[in-house]
C-alpha positions as CSV (number, residue, x, y, z in Angstrom):
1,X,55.3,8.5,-63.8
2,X,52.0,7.0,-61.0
3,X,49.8,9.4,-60.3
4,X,49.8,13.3,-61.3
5,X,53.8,12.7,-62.5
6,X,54.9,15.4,-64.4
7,X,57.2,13.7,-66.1
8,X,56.4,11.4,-65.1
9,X,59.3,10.0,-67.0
10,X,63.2,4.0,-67.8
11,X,65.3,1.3,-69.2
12,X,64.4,-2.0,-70.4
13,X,66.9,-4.4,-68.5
14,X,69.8,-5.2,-70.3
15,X,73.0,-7.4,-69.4
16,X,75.3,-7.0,-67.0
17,X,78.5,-4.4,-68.6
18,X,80.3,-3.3,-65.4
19,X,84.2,-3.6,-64.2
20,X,86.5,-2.2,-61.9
21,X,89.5,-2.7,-65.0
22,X,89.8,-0.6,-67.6
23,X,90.7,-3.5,-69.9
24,X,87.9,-5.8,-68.8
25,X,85.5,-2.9,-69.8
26,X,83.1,-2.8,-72.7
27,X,81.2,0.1,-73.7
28,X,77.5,0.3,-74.4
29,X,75.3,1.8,-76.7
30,X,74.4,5.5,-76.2
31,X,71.1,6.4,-75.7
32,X,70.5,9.6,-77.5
33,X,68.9,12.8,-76.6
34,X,66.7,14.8,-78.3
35,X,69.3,16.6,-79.7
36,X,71.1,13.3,-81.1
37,X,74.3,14.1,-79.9
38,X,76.5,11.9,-77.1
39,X,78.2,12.6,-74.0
40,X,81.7,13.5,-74.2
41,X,82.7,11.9,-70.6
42,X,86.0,10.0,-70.1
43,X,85.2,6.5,-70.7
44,X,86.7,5.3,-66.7
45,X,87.7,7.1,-63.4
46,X,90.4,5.9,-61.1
47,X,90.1,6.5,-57.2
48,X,92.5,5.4,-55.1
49,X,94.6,3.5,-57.4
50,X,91.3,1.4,-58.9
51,X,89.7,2.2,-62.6
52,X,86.3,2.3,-62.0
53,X,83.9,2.0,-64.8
54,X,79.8,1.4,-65.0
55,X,77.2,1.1,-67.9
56,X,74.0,1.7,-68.2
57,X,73.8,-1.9,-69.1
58,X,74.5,-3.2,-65.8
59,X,71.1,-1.4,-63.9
60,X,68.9,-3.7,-62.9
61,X,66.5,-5.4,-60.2
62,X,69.2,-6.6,-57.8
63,X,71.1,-3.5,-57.1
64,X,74.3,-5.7,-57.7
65,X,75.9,-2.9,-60.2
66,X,76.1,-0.5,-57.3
67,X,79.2,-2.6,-55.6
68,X,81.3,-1.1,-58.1
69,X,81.4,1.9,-56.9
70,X,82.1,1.7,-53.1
71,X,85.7,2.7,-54.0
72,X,84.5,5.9,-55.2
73,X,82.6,5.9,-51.4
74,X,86.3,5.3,-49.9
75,X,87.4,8.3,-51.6
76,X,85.0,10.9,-51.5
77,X,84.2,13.7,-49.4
78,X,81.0,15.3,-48.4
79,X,77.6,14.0,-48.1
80,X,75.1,13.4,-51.0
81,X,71.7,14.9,-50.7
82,X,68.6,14.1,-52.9
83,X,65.8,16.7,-52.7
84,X,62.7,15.2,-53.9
85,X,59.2,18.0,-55.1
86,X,56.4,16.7,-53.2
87,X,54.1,13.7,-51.8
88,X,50.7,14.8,-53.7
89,X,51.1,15.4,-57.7
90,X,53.0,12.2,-57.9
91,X,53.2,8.3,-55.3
92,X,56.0,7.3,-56.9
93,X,58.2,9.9,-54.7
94,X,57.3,8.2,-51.5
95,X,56.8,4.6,-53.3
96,X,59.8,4.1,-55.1
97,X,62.2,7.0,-55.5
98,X,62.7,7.6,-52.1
99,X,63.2,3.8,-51.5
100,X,65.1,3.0,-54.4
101,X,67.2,6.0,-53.9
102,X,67.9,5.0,-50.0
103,X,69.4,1.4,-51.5
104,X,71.4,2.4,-54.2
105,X,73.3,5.1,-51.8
106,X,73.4,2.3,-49.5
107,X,74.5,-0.3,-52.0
108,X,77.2,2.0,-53.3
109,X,79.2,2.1,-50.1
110,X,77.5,5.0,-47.8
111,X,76.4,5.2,-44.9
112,X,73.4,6.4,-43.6
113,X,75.0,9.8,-42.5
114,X,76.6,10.3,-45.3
115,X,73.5,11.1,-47.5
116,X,70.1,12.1,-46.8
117,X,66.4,11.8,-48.8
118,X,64.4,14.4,-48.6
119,X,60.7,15.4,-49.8
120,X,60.1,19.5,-50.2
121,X,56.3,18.7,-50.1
122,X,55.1,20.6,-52.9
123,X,57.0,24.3,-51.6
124,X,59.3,25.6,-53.6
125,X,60.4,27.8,-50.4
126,X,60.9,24.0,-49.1
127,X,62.9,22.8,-51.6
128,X,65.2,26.1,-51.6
129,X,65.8,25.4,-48.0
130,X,66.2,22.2,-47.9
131,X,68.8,22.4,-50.3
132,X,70.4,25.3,-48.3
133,X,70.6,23.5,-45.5
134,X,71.9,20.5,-46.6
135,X,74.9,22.0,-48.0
136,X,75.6,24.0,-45.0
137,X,75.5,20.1,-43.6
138,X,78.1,19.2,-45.6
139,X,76.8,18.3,-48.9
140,X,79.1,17.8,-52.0
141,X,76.6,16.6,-54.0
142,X,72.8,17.5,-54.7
143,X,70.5,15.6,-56.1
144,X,67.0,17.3,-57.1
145,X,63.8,17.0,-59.4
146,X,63.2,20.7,-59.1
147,X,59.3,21.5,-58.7
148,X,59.7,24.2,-61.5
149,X,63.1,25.6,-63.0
150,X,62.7,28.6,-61.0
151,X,63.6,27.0,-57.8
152,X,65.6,24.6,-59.5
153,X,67.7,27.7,-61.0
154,X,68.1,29.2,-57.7
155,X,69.3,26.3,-56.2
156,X,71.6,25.6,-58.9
157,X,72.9,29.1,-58.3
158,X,73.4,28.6,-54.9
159,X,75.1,25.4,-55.1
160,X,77.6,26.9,-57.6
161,X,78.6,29.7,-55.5
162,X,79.4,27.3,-52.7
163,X,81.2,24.6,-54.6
164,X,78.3,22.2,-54.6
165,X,77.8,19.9,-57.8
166,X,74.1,19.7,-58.7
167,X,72.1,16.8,-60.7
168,X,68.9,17.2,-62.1
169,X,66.8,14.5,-61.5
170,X,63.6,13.8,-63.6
171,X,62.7,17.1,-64.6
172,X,65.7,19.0,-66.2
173,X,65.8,22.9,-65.1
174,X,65.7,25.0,-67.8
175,X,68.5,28.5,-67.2
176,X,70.0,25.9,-65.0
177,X,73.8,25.2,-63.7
178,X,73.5,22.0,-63.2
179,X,76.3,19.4,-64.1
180,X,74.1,16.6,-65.5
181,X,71.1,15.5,-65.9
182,X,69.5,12.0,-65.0
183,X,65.7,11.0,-66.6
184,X,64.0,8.5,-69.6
185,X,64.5,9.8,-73.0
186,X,61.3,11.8,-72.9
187,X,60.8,12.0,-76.7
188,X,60.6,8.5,-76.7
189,X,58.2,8.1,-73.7
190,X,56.5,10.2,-76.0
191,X,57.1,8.2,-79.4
192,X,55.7,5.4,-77.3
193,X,52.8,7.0,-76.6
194,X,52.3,8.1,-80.1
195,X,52.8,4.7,-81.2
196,X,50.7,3.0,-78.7
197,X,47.9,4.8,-79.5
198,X,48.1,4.0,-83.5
199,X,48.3,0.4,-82.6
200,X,45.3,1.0,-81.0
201,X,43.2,2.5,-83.1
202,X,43.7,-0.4,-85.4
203,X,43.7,-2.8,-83.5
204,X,39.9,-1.7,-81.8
205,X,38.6,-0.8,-85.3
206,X,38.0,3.0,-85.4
207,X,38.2,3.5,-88.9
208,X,38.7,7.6,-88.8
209,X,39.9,8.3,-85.7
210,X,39.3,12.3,-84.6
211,X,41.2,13.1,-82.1
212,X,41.2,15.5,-79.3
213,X,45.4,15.7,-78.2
214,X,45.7,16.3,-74.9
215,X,49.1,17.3,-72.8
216,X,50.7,17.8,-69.3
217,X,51.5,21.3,-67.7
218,X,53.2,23.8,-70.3
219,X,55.6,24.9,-68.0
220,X,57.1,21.6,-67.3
221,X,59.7,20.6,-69.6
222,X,58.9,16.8,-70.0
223,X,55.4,17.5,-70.8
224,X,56.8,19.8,-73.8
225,X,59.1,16.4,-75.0
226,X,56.5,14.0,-74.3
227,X,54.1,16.3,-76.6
228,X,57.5,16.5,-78.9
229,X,57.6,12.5,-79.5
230,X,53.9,11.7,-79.9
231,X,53.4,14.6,-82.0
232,X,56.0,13.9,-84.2
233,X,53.9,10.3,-84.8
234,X,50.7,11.9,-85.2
235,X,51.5,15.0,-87.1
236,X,52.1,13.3,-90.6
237,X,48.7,11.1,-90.1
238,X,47.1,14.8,-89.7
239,X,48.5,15.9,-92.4
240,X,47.7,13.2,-94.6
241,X,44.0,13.3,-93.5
242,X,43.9,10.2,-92.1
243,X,43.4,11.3,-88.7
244,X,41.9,14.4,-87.7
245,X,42.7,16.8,-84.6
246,X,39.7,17.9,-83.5
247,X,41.7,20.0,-80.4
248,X,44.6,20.2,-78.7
249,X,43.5,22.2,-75.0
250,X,46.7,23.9,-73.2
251,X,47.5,20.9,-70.9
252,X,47.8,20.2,-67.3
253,X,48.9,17.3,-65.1
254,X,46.3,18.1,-62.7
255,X,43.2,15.3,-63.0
256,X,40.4,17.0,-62.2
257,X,41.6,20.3,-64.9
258,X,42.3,17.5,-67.2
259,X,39.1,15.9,-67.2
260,X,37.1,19.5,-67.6
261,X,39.3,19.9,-70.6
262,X,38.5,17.2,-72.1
263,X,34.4,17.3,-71.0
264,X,34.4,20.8,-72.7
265,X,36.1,19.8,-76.1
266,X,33.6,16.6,-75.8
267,X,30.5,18.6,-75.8
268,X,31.4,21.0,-78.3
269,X,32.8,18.2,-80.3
270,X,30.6,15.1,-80.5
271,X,32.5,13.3,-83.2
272,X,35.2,13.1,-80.9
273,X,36.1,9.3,-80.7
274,X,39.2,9.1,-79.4
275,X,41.8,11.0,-77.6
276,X,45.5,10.9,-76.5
277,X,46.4,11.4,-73.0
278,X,49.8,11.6,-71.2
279,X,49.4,10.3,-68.3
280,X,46.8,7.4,-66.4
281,X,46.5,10.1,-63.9
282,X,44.8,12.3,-66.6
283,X,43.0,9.5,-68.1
284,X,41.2,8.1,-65.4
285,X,38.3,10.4,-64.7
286,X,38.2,11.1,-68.8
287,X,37.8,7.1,-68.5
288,X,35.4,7.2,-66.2
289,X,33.5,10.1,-67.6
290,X,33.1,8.3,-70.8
291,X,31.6,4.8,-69.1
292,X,29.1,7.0,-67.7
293,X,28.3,8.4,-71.2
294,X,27.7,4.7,-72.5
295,X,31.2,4.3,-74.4
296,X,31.6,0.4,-74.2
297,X,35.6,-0.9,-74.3
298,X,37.9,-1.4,-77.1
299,X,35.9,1.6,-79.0
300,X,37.6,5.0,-77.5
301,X,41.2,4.7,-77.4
302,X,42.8,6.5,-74.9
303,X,46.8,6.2,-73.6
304,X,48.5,6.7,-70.5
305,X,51.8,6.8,-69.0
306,X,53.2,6.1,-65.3
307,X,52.4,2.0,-65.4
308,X,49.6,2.9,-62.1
309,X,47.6,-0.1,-60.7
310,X,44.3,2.2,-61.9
311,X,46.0,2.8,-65.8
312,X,46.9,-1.0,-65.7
313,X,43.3,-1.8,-64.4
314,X,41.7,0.1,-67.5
315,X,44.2,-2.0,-69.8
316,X,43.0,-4.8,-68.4
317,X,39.2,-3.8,-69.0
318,X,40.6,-2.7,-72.6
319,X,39.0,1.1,-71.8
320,X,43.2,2.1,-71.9
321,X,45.3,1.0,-74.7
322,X,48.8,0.9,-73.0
323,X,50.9,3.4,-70.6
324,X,54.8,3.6,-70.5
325,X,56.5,2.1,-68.0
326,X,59.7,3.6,-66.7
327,X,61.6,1.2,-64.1
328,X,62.2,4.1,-61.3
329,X,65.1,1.6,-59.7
330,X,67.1,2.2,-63.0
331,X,67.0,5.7,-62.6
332,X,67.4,5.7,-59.2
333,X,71.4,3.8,-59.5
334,X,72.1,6.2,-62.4
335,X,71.5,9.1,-60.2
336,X,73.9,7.7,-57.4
337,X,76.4,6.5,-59.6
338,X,76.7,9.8,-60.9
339,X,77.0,11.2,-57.8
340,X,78.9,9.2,-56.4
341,X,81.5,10.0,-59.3
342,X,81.0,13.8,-58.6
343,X,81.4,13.2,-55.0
344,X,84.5,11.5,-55.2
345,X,85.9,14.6,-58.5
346,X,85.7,12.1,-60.7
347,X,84.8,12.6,-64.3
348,X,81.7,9.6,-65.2
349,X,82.4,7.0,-68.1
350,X,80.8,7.0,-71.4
351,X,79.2,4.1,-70.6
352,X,77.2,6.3,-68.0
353,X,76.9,9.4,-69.6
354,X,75.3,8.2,-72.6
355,X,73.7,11.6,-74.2
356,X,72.7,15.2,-73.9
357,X,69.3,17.0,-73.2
358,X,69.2,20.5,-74.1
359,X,68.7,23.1,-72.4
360,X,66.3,25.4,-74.6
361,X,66.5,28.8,-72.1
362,X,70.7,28.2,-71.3
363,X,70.9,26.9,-74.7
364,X,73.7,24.4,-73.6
365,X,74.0,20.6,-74.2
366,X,73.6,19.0,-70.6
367,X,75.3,15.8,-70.5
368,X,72.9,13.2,-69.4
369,X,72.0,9.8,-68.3
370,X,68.9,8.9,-70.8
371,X,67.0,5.7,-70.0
372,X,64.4,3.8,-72.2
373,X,61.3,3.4,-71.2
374,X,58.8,0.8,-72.6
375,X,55.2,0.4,-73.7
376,X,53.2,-1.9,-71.5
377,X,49.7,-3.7,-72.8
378,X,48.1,-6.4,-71.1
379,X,50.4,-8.8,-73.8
380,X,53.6,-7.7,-71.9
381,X,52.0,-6.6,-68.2
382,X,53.3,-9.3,-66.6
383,X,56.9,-9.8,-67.6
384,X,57.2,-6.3,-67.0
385,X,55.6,-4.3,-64.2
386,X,54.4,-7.7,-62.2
387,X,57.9,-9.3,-62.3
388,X,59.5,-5.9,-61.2
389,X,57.1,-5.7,-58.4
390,X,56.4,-2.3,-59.5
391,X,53.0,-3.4,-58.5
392,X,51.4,-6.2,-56.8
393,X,49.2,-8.7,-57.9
394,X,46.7,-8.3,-55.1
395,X,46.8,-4.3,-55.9
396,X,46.1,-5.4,-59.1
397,X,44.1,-8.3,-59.9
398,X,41.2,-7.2,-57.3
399,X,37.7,-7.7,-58.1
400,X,35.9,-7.7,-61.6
401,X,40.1,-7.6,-62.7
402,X,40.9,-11.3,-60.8
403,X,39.7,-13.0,-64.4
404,X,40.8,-10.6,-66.4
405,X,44.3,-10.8,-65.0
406,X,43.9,-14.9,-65.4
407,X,43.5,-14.2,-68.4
408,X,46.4,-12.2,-68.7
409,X,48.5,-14.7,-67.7
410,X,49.0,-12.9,-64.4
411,X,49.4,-14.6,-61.2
């Protein structure tokens, strides 16, 4: 995700698959973890009399899909609570997930004092509170990207103990309780970026690429399954000799430790000519640090994730070679339809639960909700983060980038 996401990581759209009969319902593809194994969830839930039954499918830009479930709304009890980590290590909180959370809940039959948004502003004291308090509130259901899975364990635990279902939203908490877990298939956000940054390398010429690998905070688990994906593309060119790692420094999703990283391995390393990064948060300054050392574009690949209007900019001046997207409005209605099942005690279909994530530290199978996310280049900018308004074309195309959005074919 976006500045400073830690996970940072969505789904390309796909067609409408949603129905409120069982026989008018088609299942869809499962999305698989990195474990490779699929939910087990009954494929419909009936409230009130009506099957009620939603795919993965039928997410998209309108917030339609959500109508489905207001029958699950009639029938369930409690209020739904989403605890969001902070406003600083990431925009998209306050930009979009806080936004797009506040319309699906809305879309899906509640009202407004039925569920609440919340931001724990980078405390983890915050967080723990806020989720205390909520339930004491009368919240059923929580919804929370934990800032670390020690606070996300303790408020798992204390959700249990009161009856409280718990999703994990973004960030999956490992020695957790939790009953599912909602994100993009984070192995392949980081296959994307793998591949992205092959693609690259050919495409701008760098005939033997040594590389200096670069990843996000240890302790987050994304950051270990982003590193999972693109390693697993880079490790056999390594092997092979046609690449070389030149380092691989203990990673961070702060900027400014990112950029030192990489400054230090850059000194000690001159032959350093190219170097994977995974996220445009992180890449910017090691961007910008490189313009001032002469590098010229199209000659130092570098990759991002998060789709920001400052990693899209450096596409467009060809200094980036991509970032992955992840549509936060897809994840956003498969969090609330999962709650809303759990709110109402209602198992969620196949057709929603469409994987499992594991748990390394629990060393359980959490069944999940596992979008796609997608690789955007200045080929596919437009059709893509434009036409979902995930940015703007004046926040984009501002400046020396007005022509090289024209020629983008963005407008």
């Amino acid at each position: 995700m976006i500045p400073m996401v830690r996970k940072g990581a969505v789904v390309a759209s796909a067609s409408l698959a949603l129905c409120l009969a069982a026989a008018a319902c088609s299942s869809s593809t499962s999305s698989p973890a990195a474990s490779g194994t699929t939910g087990t969830s009954s494929p419909t839930a009936t409230s009130g009399g009506t099957t009620v039954s939603i795919s993965v499918a039928a997410f998209d830009r309108t917030f339609a899909a959500m109508a489905a479930l207001k029958p699950l709304a009639a029938a369930g009890k409690g209020n739904v609570a989403v605890i969001l980590p902070d406003t600083v290590t990431s925009a998209r909180y306050v930009q979009f997930d806080a936004p797009y959370l506040t319309q699906a809940l809305t879309a899906a039959g509640l009202s407004s004092s039925q569920f609440s948004v919340q931001n724990a502003q980078g405390s983890s004291q915050t967080q723990l509170s806020d989720a205390q308090t909520a339930i004491t509130k009368g919240a059923t259901v929580l919804v929370v990207d934990p800032l670390d899975s020690g606070v996300g364990a303790q408020i798992q635990t204390y959700a249990k103990s009161h009856g409280v279902a718990v999703i994990d939203y973004d960030r999956l908490t490992l020695g957790g309780s939790r009953q599912y877990y909602v994100s993009f298939n984070n192995v392949v956000v980081g296959q994307n970026i793998g591949q992205g940054f092959t693609a690259c390398v050919k495409d701008w010429n760098v005939s033997k690429p040594n590389v200096l690998v670069m990843k996000g905070d240890p302790t987050d688990n994304n950051a270990t399954l982003f590193a999972q994906g693109y390693l697993g593309v880079l490790n056999p060119l390594f092997s092979s000799g046609q690449y070389v790692k030149v380092g691989e420094p203990a990673g961070t999703w702060t900027p400014s430790v990112a950029l030192s990283e990489f400054q230090q391995q850059f000194t000690a390393h001159k032959n350093i000519n190219s170097v994977l990064t995974p996220n445009d948060a992180n890449a910017a300054p090691i961007i910008h640090y490189l313009q001032t050392q002469g590098v010229k574009a199209k000659t130092f690949p570098v990759t991002g994730q998060d789709a920001t209007t400052i990693g899209l900019q450096n596409i467009l001046a060809s200094y980036q070679c991509g970032t992955v997207y992840k549509p936060i409005y897809l994840e956003a209605q498969a969090a609330t339809a999962l709650a809303m099942f759990l709110r109402a005690g209602k198992t969620p279909p196949t057709t929603l639960v469409n994987g499992t994530t594991q748990d390394t530290k629990s060393n359980v199978a959490v069944p999940s909700v596992l979008l796609t996310p997608k690789w955007v280049t200045t080929a596919n900018m437009a059709s893509t983060v434009v036409a979902d308004k995930f940015v703007t074309v004046g926040q984009l195309c501002v400046g020396t980038y007005a022509q090289l959005c024209k020629t983008a074919g963005i407008s």
